[in-house]
C-alpha positions as CSV (number, residue, x, y, z in Angstrom):
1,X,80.3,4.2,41.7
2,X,79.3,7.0,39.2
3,X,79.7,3.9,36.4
4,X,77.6,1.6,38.3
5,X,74.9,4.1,38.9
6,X,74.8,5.1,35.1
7,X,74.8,1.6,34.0
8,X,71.4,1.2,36.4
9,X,69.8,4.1,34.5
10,X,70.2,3.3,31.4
11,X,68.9,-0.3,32.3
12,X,65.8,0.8,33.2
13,X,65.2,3.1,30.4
14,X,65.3,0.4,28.1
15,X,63.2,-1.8,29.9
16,X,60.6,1.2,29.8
17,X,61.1,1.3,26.2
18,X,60.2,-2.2,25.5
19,X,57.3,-2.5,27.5
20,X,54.3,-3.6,25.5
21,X,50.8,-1.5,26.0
22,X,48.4,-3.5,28.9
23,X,44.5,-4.0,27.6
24,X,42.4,-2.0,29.8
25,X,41.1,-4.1,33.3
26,X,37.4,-5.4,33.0
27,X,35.2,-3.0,35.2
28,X,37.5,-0.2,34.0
29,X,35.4,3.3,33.2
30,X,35.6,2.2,29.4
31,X,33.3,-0.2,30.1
32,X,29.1,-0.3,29.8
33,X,27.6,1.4,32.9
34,X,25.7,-2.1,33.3
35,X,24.2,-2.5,36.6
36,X,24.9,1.2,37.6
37,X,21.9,2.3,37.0
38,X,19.0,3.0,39.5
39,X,15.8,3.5,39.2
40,X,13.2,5.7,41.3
41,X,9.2,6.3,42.4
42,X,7.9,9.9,41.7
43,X,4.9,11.6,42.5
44,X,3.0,12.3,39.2
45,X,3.8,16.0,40.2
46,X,7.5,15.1,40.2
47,X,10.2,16.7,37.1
48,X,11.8,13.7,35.7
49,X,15.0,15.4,36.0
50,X,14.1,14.8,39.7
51,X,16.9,12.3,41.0
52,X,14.9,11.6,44.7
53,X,12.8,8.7,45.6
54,X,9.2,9.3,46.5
55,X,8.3,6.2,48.7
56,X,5.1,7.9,49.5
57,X,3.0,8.4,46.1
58,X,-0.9,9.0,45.1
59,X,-0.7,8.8,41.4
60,X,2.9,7.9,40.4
61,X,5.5,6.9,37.7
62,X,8.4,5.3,37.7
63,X,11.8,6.6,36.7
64,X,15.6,5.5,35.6
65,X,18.5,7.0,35.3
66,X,22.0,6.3,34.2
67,X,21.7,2.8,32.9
68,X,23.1,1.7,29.2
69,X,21.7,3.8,26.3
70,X,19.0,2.2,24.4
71,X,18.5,-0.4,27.1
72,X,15.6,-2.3,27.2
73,X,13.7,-2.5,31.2
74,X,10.8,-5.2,32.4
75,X,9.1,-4.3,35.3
76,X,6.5,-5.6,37.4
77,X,4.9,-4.3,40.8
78,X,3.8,-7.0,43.3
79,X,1.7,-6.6,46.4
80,X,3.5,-6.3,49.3
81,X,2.9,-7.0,53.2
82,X,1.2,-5.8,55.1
83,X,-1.0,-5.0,52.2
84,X,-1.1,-8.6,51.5
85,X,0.5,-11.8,50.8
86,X,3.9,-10.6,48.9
87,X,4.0,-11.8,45.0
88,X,0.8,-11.2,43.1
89,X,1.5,-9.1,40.7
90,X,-0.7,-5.7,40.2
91,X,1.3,-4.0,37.3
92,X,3.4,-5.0,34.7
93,X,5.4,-3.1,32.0
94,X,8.5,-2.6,29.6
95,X,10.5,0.5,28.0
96,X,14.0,1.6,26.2
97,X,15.9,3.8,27.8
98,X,16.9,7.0,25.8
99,X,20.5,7.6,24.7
100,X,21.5,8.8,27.8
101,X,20.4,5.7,29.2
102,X,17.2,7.5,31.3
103,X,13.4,6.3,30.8
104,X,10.0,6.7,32.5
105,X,7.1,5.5,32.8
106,X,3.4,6.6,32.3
107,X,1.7,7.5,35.3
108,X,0.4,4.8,37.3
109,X,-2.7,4.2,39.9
110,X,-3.3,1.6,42.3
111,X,-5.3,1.1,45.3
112,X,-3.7,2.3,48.9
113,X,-1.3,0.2,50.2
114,X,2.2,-1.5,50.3
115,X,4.3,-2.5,47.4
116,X,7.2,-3.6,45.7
117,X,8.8,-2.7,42.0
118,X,11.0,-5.2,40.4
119,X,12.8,-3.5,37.9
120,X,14.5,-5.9,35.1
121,X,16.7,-5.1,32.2
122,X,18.7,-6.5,29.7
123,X,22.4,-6.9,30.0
124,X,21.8,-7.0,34.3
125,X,24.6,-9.0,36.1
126,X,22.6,-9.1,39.3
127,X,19.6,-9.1,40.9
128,X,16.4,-6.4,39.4
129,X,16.5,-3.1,40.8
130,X,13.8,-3.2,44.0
131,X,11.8,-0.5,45.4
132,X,9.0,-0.7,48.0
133,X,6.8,2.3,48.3
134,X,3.2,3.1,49.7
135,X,0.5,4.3,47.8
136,X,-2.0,6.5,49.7
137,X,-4.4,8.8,48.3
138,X,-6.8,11.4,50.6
139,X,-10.3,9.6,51.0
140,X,-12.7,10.8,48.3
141,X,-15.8,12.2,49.9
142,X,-19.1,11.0,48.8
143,X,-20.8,13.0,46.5
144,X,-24.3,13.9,47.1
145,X,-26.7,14.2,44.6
146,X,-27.5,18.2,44.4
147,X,-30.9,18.8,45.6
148,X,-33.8,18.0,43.2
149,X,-35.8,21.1,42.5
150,X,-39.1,20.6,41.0
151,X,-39.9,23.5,38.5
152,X,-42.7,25.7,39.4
153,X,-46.1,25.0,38.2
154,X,-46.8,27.5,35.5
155,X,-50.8,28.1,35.5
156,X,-52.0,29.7,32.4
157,X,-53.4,32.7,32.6
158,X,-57.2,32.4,33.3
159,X,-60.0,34.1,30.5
160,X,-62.3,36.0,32.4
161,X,-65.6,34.3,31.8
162,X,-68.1,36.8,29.9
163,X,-71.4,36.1,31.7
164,X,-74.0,37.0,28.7
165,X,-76.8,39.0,30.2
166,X,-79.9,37.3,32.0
167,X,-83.1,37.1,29.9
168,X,-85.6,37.7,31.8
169,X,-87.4,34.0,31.8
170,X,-90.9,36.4,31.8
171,X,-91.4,37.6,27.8
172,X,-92.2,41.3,28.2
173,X,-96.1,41.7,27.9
174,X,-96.8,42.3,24.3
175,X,-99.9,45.0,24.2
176,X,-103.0,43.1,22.5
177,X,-104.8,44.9,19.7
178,X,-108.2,44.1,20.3
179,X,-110.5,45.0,16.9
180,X,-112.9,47.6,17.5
181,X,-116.1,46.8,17.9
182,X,-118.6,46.9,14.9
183,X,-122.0,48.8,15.8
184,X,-124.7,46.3,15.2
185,X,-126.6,47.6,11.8
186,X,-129.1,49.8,12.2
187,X,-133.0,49.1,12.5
188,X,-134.4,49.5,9.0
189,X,-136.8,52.7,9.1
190,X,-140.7,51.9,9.2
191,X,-142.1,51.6,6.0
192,X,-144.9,54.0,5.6
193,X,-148.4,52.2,5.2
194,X,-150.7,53.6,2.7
195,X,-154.6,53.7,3.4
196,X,-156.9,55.5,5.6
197,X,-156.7,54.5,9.1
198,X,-159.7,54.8,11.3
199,X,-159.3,57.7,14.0
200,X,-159.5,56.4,17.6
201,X,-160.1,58.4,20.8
């Protein structure tokens, strides 16, 4: 029995030996991540270390993580009921994912609603990546015109208006020289008469 038993061991051992080396099973961890990636909405205001999902967004971007490195995304964002009828497209876009096989987007706008991301990339073995996320941003509340103030009127100073004096509309009585009077000449003395005059009474 203690032969037998040895025999078995050494059996085994050899078969151990000669075993030739198995190639790694498809799907194995050796293998690209592939489809593993995922891919997430963020609020503008979001890190994009930030693994969550934001399916409630104002301004927004979009964000991947953990796909192949340098692996090139598509992506499109379609309308989306009840918004509206689902497929037109609203935004469209494309990027590489880094070496560590994360990426993001710019930051986005769109009108409030409901919508859906289609997120594409090369090397997929499946369908795109899908997210469907509102957008709703507070109301923006008219703005009013500020008052319009109308400058006040600046007068100019006003000249005092000299009044020149009145002239008296009368001319100031000039004093009349009058020439003084000549004397009228004198009577011329009687010439004395020579000759005898007879005596009267």
């Amino acid at each position: 029995m203690a032969l037998a038993a040895g025999s078995l061991t050494m059996l085994l051992a050899t078969n151990a030996a000669n075993a030739q080396p198995q190639s790694p099973a498809s799907g194995s961890a050796s293998a690209p991540k592939g489809d593993n990636g995922d891919v997430k909405i963020h609020n503008s205001t979001t890190p994009v270390t930030d693994q969550r999902n934001e399916p409630h967004v104002c301004q927004f971007y979009l964000d991947g993580f953990n796909f192949d490195p340098n692996q090139s995304v598509t992506w499109h964002i379609d309308t989306w009921a009840p918004t509206g009828k689902k497929g037109p497209q609203v935004l469209s876009g494309m990027l590489t994912m880094d070496a560590n096989g994360d990426g993001h987007t710019a930051d986005q706008t769109l009108p409030n609603g409901h919508y859906k991301l289609f997120w594409n990339f090369t090397g997929e073995n499946g369908f795109a990546k899908q997210k469907v996320f509102w957008v709703k941003c507070p109301a923006t509340p008219p703005t009013t015109p500020p008052p319009t103030t109308t400058p006040p009127t600046t007068t100019p100073p006003t000249t005092p208006t000299t009044t020149p004096p009145t002239t008296p509309t009368t001319p100031a009585t000039t004093p009349s020289t009058t020439a003084p009077t000549t004397p009228p000449p004198a009577a011329p003395a009687p010439t004395p008469v020579s000759g005898s005059l007879p005596v009267t009474g």
